[in-house]
KOLLOGU-620760 format. One line per 3 residues: number of its first residue (from 1); for each residue x, y, z of C-alpha. Coordinates in steps of 0.05 Angstrom, whole numbers. Each point is the difference from the previous one (the first is absolute). Layout:
// KOLLOGU-620760
NUM> X Y Z ~ ...
// end
This chain:
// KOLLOGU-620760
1> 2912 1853 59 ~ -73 -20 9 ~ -44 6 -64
4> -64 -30 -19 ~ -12 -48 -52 ~ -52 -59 -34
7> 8 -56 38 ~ -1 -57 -52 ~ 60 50 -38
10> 44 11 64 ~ 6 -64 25 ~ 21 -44 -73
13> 53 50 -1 ~ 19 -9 80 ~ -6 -70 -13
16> 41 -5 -59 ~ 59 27 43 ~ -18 -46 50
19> 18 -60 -34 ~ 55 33 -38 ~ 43 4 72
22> -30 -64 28 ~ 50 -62 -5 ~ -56 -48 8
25> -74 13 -22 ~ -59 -6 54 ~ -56 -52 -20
28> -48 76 3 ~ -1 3 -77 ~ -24 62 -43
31> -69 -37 -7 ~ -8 16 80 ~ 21 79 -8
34> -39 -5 -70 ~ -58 -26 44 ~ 4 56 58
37> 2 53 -49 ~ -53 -25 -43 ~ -45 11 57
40> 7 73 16 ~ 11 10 -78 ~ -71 32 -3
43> 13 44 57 ~ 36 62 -5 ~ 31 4 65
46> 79 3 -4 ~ 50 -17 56 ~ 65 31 32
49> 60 -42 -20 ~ 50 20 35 ~ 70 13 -65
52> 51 -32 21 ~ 69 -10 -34 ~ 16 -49 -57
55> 59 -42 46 ~ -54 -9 41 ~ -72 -3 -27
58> -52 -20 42 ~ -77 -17 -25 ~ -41 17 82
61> -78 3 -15 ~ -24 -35 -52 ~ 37 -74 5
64> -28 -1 77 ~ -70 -1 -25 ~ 14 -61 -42
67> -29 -67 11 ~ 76 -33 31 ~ -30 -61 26
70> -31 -22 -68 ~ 54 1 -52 ~ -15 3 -67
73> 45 -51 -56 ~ 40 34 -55 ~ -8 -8 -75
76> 44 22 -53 ~ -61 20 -37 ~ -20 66 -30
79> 47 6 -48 ~ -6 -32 -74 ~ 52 -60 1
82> 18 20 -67 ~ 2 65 4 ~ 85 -3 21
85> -9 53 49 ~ 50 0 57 ~ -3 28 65
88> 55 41 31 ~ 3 -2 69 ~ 33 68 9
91> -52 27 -45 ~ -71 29 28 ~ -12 49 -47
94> -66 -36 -19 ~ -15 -35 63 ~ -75 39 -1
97> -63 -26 -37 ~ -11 -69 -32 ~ 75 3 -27
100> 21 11 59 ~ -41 -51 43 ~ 21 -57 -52
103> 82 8 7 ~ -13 8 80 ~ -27 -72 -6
106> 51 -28 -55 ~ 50 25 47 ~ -33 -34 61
109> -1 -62 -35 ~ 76 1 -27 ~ 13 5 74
112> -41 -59 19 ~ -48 42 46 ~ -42 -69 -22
115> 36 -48 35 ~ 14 15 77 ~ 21 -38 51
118> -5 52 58 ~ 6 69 4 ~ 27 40 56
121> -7 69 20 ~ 52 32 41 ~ -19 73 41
124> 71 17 -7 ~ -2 68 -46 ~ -35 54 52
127> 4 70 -24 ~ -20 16 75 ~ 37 -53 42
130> -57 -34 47 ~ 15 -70 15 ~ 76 2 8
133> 57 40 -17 ~ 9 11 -74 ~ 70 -25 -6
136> -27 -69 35 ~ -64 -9 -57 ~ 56 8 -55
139> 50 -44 38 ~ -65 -63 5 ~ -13 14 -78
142> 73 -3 -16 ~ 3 -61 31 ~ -61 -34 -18
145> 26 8 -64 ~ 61 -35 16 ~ -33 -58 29
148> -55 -12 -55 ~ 62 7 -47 ~ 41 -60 37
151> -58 -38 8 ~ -24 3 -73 ~ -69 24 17
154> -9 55 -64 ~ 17 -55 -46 ~ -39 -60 -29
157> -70 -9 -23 ~ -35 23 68 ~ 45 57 22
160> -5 46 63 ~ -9 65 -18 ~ 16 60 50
163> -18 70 -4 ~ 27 66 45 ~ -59 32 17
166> -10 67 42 ~ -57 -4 59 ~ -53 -46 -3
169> -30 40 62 ~ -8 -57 49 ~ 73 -9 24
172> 2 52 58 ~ 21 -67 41 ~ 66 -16 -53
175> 16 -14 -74 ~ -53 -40 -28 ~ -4 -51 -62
178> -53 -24 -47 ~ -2 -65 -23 ~ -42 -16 -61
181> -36 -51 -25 ~ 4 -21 81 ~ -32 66 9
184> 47 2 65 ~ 22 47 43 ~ 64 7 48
187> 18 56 42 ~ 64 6 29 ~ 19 32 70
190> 77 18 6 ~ 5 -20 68 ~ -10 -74 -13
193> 61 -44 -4 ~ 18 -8 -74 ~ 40 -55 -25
196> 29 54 -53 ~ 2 68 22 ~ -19 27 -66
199> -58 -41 -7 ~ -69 3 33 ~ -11 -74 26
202> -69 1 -38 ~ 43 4 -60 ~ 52 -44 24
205> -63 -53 5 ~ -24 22 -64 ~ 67 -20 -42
208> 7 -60 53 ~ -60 -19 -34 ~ 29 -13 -75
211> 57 -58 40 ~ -11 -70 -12 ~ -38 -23 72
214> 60 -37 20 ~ 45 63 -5 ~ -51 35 39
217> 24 -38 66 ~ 67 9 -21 ~ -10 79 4
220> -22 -1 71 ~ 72 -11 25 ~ 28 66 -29
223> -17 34 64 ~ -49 17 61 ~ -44 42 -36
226> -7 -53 -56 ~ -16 -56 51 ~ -47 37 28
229> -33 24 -63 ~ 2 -68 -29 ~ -23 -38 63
232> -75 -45 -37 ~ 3 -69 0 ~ 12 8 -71
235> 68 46 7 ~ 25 -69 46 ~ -15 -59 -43
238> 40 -27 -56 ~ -36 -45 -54 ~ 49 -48 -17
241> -42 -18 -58 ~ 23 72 -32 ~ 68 13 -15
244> 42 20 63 ~ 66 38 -1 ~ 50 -43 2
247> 32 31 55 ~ -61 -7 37 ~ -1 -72 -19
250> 73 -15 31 ~ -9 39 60 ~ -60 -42 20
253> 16 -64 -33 ~ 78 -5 -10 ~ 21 -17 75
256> 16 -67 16 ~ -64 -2 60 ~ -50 27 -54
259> -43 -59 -8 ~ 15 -46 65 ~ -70 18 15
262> -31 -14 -69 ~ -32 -69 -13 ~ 13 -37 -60
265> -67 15 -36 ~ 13 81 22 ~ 65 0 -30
268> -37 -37 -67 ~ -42 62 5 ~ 60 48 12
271> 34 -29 -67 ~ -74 9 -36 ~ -11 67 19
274> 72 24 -24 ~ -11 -35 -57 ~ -72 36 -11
277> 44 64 9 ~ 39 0 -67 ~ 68 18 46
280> 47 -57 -31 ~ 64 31 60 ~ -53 -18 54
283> -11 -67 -26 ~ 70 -20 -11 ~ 12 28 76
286> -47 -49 24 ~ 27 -63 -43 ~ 64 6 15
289> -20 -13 67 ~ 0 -79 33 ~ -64 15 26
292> -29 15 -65 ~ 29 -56 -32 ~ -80 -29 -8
295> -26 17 -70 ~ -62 -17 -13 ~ -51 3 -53
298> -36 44 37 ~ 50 61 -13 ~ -1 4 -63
301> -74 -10 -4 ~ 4 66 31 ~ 48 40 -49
304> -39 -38 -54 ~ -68 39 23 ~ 39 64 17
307> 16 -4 -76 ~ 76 0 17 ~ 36 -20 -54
310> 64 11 22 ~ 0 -32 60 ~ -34 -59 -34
313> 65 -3 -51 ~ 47 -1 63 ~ -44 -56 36
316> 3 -40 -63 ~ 80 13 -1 ~ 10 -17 78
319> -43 -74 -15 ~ -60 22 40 ~ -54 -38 -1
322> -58 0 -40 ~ -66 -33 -16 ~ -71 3 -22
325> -16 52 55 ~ 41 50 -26 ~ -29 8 -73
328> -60 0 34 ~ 10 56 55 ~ 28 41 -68
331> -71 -17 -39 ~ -42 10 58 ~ 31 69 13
334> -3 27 -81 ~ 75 -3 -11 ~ -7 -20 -75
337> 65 11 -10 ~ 42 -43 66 ~ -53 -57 -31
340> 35 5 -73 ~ 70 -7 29 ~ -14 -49 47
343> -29 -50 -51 ~ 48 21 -48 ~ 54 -24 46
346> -25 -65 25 ~ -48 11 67 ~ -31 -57 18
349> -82 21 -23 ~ -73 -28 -20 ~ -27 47 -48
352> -68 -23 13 ~ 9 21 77 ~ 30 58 -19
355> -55 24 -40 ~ -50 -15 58 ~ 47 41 42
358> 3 65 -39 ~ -79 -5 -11 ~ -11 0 56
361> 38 60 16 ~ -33 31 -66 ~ 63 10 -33
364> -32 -4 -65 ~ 63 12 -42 ~ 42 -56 39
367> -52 -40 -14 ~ -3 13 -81 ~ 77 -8 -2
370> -20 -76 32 ~ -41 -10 -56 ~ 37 17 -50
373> 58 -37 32 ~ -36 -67 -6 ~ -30 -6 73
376> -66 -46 -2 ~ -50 34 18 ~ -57 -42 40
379> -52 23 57 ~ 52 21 52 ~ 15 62 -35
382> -75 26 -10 ~ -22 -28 70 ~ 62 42 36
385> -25 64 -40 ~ -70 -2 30 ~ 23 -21 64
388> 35 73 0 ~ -48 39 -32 ~ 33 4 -60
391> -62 -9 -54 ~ 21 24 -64 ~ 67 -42 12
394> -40 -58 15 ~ -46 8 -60 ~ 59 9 -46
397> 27 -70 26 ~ -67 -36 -8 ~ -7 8 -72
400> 38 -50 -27 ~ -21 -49 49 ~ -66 -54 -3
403> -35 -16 63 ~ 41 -56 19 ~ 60 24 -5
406> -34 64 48 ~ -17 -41 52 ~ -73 30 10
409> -15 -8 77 ~ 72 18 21 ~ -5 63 -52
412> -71 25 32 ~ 30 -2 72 ~ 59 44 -20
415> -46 43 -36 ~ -43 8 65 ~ 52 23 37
418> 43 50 -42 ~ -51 30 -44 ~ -73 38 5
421> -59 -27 -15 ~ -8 23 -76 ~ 58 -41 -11
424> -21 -59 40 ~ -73 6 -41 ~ 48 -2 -63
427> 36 -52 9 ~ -51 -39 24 ~ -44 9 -51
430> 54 -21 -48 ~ 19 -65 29 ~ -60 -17 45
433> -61 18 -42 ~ 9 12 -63 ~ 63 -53 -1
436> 53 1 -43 ~ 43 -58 -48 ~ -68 -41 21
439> 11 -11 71 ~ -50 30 39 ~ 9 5 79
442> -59 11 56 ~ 6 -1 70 ~ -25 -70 3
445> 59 -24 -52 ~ 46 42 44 ~ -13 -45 57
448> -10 31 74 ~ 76 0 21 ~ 8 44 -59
451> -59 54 5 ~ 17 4 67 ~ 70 26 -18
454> -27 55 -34 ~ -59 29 38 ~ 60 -11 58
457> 50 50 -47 ~ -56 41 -12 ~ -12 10 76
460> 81 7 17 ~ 1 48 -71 ~ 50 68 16
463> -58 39 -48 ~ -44 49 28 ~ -57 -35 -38
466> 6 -67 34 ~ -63 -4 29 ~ -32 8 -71
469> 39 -51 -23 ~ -24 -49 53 ~ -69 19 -5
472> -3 -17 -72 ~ 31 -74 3 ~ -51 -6 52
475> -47 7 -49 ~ 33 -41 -43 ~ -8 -58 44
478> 68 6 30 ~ -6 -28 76 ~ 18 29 68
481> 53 -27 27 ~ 46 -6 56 ~ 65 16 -42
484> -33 63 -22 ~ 5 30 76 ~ 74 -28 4
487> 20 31 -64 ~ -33 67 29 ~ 39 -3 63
490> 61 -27 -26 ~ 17 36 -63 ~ -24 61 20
493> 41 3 73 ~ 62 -20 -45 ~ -4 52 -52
496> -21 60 42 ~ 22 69 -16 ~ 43 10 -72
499> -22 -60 -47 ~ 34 -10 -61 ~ -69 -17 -36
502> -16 60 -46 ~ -76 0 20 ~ 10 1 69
505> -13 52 55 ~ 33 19 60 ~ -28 -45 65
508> 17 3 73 ~ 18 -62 27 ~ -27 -40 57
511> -71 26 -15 ~ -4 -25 -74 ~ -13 -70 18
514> -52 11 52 ~ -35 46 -35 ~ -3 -42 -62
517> -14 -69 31 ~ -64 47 40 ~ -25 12 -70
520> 8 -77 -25 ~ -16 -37 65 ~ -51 45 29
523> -40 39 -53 ~ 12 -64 -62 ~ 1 -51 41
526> 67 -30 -17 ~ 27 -47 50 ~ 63 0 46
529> 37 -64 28 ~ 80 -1 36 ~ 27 18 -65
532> -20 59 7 ~ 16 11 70 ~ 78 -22 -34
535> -8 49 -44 ~ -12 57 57 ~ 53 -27 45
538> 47 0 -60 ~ -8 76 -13 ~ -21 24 77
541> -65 20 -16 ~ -32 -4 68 ~ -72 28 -19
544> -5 -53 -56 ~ 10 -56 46 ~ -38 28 43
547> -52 -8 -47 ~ 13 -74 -16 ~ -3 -4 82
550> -67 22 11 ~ -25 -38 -62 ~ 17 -74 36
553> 48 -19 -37 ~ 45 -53 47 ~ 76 7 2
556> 35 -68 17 ~ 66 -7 -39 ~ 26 66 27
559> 20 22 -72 ~ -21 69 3 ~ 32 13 68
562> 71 -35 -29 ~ -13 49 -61 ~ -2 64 46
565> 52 -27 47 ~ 61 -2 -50 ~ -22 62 -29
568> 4 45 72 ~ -79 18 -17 ~ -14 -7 87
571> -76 29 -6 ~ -9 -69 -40 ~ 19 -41 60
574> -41 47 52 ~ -57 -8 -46 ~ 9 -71 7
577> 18 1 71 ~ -61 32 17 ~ -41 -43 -39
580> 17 -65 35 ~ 40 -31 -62 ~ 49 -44 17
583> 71 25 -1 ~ 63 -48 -11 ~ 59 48 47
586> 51 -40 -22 ~ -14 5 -74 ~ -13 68 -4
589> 56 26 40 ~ 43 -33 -49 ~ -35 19 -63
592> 1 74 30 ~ 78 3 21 ~ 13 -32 -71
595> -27 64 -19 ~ 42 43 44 ~ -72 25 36
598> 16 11 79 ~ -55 31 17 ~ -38 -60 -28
601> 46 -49 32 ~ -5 40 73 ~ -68 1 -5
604> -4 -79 -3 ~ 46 -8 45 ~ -34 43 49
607> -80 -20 -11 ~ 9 -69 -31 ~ 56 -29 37
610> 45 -16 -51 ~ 61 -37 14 ~ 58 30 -2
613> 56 -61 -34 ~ 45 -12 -53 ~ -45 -8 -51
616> -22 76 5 ~ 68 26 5 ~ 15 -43 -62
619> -58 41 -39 ~ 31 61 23 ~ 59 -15 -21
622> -31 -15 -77 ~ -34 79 6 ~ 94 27 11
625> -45 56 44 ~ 39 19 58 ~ -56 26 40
628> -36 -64 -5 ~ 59 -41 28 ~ 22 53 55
631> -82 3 28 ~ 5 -80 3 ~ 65 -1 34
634> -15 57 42 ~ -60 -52 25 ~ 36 -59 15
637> -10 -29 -68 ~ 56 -56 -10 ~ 29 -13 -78
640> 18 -62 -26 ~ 55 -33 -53 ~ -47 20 -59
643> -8 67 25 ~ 74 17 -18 ~ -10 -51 -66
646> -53 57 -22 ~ 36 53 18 ~ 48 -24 -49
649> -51 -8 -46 ~ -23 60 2 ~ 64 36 -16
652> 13 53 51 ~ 76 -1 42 ~ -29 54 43
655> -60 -51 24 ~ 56 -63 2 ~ 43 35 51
658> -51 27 45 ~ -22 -77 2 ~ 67 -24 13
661> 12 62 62 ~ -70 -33 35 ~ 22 -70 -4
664> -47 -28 -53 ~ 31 -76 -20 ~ 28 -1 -66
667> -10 -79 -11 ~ 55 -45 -18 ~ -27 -18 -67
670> 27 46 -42 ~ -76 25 -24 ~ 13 72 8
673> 58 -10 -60 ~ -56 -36 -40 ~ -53 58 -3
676> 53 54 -9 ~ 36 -37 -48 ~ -62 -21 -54
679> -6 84 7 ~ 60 7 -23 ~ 11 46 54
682> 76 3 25 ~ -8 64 39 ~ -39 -54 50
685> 45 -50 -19 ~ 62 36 33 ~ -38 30 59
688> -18 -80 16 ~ 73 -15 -6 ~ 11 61 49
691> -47 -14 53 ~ 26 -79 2 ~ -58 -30 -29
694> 21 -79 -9 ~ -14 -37 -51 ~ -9 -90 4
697> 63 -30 9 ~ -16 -58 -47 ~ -16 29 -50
700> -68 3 -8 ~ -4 81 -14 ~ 32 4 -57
703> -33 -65 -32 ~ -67 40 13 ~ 32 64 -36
706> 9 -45 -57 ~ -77 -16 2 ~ -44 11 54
709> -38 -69 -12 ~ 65 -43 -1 ~ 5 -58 -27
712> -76 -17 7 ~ -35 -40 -56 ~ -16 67 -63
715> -72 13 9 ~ -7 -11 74 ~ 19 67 16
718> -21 67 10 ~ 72 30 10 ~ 31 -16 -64
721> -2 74 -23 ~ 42 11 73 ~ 70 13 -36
724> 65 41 8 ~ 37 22 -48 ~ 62 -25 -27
727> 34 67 33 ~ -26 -7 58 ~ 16 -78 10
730> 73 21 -8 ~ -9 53 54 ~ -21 -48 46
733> 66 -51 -21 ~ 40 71 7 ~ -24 14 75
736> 10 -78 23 ~ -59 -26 -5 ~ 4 -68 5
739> -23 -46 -59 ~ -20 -64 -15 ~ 33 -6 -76
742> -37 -69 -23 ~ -67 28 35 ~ -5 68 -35
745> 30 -37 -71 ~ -64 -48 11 ~ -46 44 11
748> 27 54 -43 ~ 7 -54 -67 ~ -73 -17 20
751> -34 77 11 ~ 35 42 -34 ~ 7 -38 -60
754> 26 44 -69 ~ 35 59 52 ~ 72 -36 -28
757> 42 59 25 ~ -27 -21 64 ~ 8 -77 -9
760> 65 12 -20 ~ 26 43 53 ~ -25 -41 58
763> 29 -67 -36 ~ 68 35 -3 ~ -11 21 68
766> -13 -84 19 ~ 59 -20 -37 ~ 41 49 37
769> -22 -19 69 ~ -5 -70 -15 ~ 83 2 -21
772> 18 35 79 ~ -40 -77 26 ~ -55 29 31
775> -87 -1 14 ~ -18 61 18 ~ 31 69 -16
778> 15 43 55 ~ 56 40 -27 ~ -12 64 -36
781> 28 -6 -76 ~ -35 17 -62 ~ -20 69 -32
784> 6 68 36 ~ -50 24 56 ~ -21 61 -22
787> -67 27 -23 ~ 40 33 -60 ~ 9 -65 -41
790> -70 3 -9 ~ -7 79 -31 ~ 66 -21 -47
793> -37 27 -52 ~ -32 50 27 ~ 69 33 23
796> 15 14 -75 ~ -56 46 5 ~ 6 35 71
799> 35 60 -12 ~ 31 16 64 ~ -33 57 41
802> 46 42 52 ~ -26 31 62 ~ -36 62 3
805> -14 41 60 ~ -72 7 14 ~ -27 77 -17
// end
């Protein structure tokens, strides 16, 4: 039945049995149907509404006309609070007039309209089916609702909210939604592969969208269609510094062949990363492991700034090892609370460091805690707030401080380059003016060295007002110098992009230091010298050494072009080329395959000549890149003894073997043991021991395992720290190496002095050899040769993981 009515009337009543039926509220709250009436309230022009039943009521005209794509927030205001009145939500008798108007919004509010996360419009309710089938729109809301239930979307403080809603007249091409806030919309088209049937694979995306990103690659292998669907760069990538499914994690990671071709320092990263990801299963996987079997402070440094506290409980209980670094990496990254614990249970830590740590990062409450935990509190801490930009930290610092303990001319460079010039004024004026506790600092008392440090922060300075801030030390006297160009080149290149200072702006790189040493050199006349040719060469920034080029400056040592050369930056050396510089082939070949660069390295090789000999293959060897070796072996290049003896150090089996199949000499030294052994690393221990790598028959490589500087007079050394560990030694005694018992007690009783465990063991292991009458050991007795001795303790821990099939 069609019959005419008042607009503003009609549709608080339509809309009152609107959100009677709805399960879950739209974000379009009465304010916005309030709103639309309000404006054709003066008019007296009605509308058809079209009566429809109450199972199915249905509001057409006057919610199309409201304003979707701004949505209004939800009060519970209106109503008295003390008034005790109660809203019943099957109760619309007064849902007209200001009564009516004020329990529409209490009720919007006691269903959290006011907090959305998303909310999602389905067309799945046609009266007059356009897009699809009927049955199909009711069979994708069915199970939409099933999937946002499983997935726990409606629930929590940000919920997804979905309404049914009849035509919104631009789906003539298939069943559209409506995202909000997005202000997104999807259209679906039933002949596209689906990964669920029911489901329109805009949707499917849509509730893809709510997984954690790691499950988001996991999802691509339920079928074709998802594959396809699911097919950016970020559908493929897995960020092991988020937590993984475990299954995941032992597909990729559990097989015995997993990490031949990780190096040492990758599988370091491997540990950090899991231990980043809060997943204590994935860790455990990885230490129970041989290859693993390296902790280092570095990993939980990295569950300490992930704020992990569990895994940081379970590294404590499996005798990781920890130091300074780690409280630090928690300070530095706001973790208030891993800071507490550590300290409380015994981390190695120097409060005052610490505090200069967390100021720096700004972490004004880590900072307080310091304080009031007794840290002294000197210069460092202000100085590392300025440097970052963090003023009001730094100011709160500086008060109970006098000028000496400040450290004026160290505190105005860091000011310089963190903070803007208001703040540089005031803190110069404070402690350069006007003075304070009596001392009273000028730029003559500062002394040139020291002025020059700041005008040079000033001209490096991350702040958008840094050429304010030199132009006003200039006119304080401050002088142009030299370091002032190399700070602009240098600190600028390195800090291009995201900067962690809170005054700083987004910056390209590679133009930033030319076009801020033009505005020094050329229109201020500051001057440039090979430093700052270093500086460009350092960072690749062709056009500002360019600049230092055309302005005369002479480049003998070859600094800059060594800078660019280990770095892979080749337009440095063709500048240079070009230029008639002097190029050392040799050198930079090296310096480049050190740094895994071939195209660098064939370049030289081509243009410059550069030999091709041990030495390079060597420094190839130090980068573990595969491509590097394969180009030099693919051109005749020849390795040498220490090219496997890096290898080794370096820590990959993969590399090792692929020496060993193209005849590189091992050596008959032993040295290989040495470098894999002070790393502790026994995956590269047994993969020498596989491949037939010998050791020195008298002796000789076990005394150096001991110590790597022998028996030499203490002091006269630089390899003293060269060491292997007690577990390690008796791997070597375990595999028959051969040993030299009065040589490694001599040297042992003389370098590793106050390690008695170790004493001990290798003076029961004398006493033993000495009673079978003979010199030099070259039959295998002593402990076990397995890695596992070593992760004794950590085996409590491992819980054993079985096998899963991969999804």
């Amino acid at each position: 039945m069609i019959r005419s009515v008042n607009l503003r009337t009609r549709a608080c009543r339509s809309l009152a049995r609107y959100y009677r039926k709805l399960r879950v509220v739209s974000t379009l709250l009465p304010q916005h149907y309030a709103a639309a009436a309000s404006t054709l309230k003066t008019s007296s022009a009605t509308v058809p509404i079209k009566e429809t039943t109450a199972a199915t009521p249905t509001l057409r005209h006057a919610p199309r006309r409201a304003p979707l794509l701004h949505p209004v927030t939800a009060t519970a205001g209106g109503l008295p609070a003390s008034s005790g009145a109660s809203l019943d939500s099957n109760d619309f008798s007064t849902a007209t007039g200001r009564l009516g108007e004020a329990a529409m919004q209490r009720m919007a509010a006691s269903l959290r309209i006011d907090q959305p996360g998303r909310h999602l419009f389905l067309c799945s309710d046609q009266t007059v089916p356009k897009c699809c089938r009927k049955e199909d729109g009711i069979r994708s809301w069915d199970y939409l609702k099933k999937r946002c239930k499983e997935l726990g979307l409606e629930t929590g403080e940000r919920p997804l909210w979905r309404t049914k809603a009849n035509c919104l007249r631009i789906c003539t091409r298939g069943p559209i939604a409506v995202v909000y806030p997005d202000q997104e919309s999807t259209r679906g088209n039933t002949t596209t592969a689906r990964i669920w049937p029911q489901l329109q694979p805009e949707l499917a995306e849509l509730i893809a969208g709510f997984l954690p990103r790691n499950e988001m690659s996991t999802l691509r292998l339920v079928n074709k269609a998802a594959a396809s669907q699911f097919s950016k760069v970020q559908h493929k990538t897995i960020k092991l510094s988020l937590p993984v499914p475990r299954h995941v994690f032992l597909y990729r990671w559990g097989g015995p062949a997993a990490t031949r071709q990780l190096t040492l320092e990758e599988r370091i990263k491997l540990l950090c990363l899991t231990a980043a990801s809060g997943i204590l299963e994935n860790l455990k996987l990885l230490y129970s492991r041989a290859e693993f079997a390296v902790c280092t402070t570095e990993v939980f440094a990295a569950a300490a700034e992930a704020g992990r506290l569990c895994i940081c409980r379970w590294l404590r209980r499996v005798e990781c090892p920890w130091g300074e670094d780690v409280v630090e990496a928690a300070a530095r990254a706001g973790q208030l609370a891993i800071c507490k614990w550590l300290i409380k249970e015994g981390c190695p830590s120097q409060l005052r460091r610490l505090l200069t740590v967390a100021a720096e990062a700004g972490h004004r409450d880590v900072c307080e805690w310091l304080l009031e935990f007794g840290a002294p509190l000197g210069g460092r801490g202000p100085r590392a707030a300025a440097r970052a930009g963090h003023a009001s930290l730094m100011e709160r610092l500086l008060q109970p401080l006098t000028c000496q303990q400040v450290g004026v001319p160290k505190l105005l460079a860091a000011v310089a380059k963190g903070c803007d010039l208001p703040t540089l004024q005031r803190v110069y004026c404070t402690f350069v003016e006007s003075g304070r506790g009596d001392v009273v600092v000028g730029v003559g008392r500062l002394g040139e060295a020291a002025a020059a440090r700041v005008i040079a922060a000033a001209a490096g300075s991350p702040t958008p007002d840094w050429q304010a801030k030199v132009e006003w030390l200039r006119s304080r006297g401050y002088p142009r110098d030299a370091s002032a160009c190399e700070s602009a080149v240098d600190n600028l290149a390195a800090a291009a992009g995201l900067s962690n200072n809170t005054l700083a702006y987004f910056q390209p790189k590679f133009s930033l230091g030319h076009d801020r040493l033009a505005w020094l050199h050329q229109q201020h006349g500051f001057p440039v010298d090979p430093w700052v040719a270093c500086a460009a060469g350092r960072h690749g920034d062709v056009a500002a050494l360019q600049l230092v080029l055309d302005a005369g400056v002479e480049l003998h040592d070859g600094r800059a072009a060594y800078l660019a050369a280990e770095r892979g930056h080749l337009a440095i050396l063709h500048t240079l080329h070009a230029h008639g510089c002097t190029l050392a082939a040799d050198e930079l070949s090296e310096a480049a395959a050190r740094g895994a660069h071939v195209a660098t390295v064939e370049w030289l090789v081509e243009t410059l000549a550069a030999p091709l000999t041990g030495r390079l293959f060597s420094a190839a060897a130090q980068s573990g890149n595969m491509e590097m070796m394969s180009w030099l072996r693919r051109h005749g290049c020849s390795a040498e003894a220490s090219t496997f003896a890096w290898s080794a150090w370096v820590g990959c089996p993969e590399q090792l073997e692929w020496l060993a199949a193209n005849g590189c000499p091992m050596g008959d030294d032993g040295e290989p043991y040495l470098w894999a052994g002070y790393n502790g690393d026994y995956s590269v221990l047994e993969c020498l021991r596989r491949l037939g790598c010998p050791w020195s028959a008298d002796g000789a490589t076990f005394t150096r395992a001991v110590c790597l500087a022998g028996d030499e007079e203490p002091g006269h050394s630089g390899d003293m720290g060269w060491c292997c560990s007690l577990e390690v030694l008796q791997w070597l005694v375990s595999e028959g190496c051969p040993v030299d018992w009065p040589a490694a007690e001599k040297v042992v009783r003389m370098r590793r002095e106050g390690e008695d465990e170790l004493i001990e063991w290798i003076v029961e292991q004398r006493r033993k050899f000495a009673a079978a009458g003979g010199a030099v050991q070259e039959e295998r007795y002593g402990g076990p040769g397995t890695a596992e001795r070593c992760q004794a303790s950590i085996a409590e821990a491992v819980v054993p993981l079985e096998g899963q099939p991969p999804l």
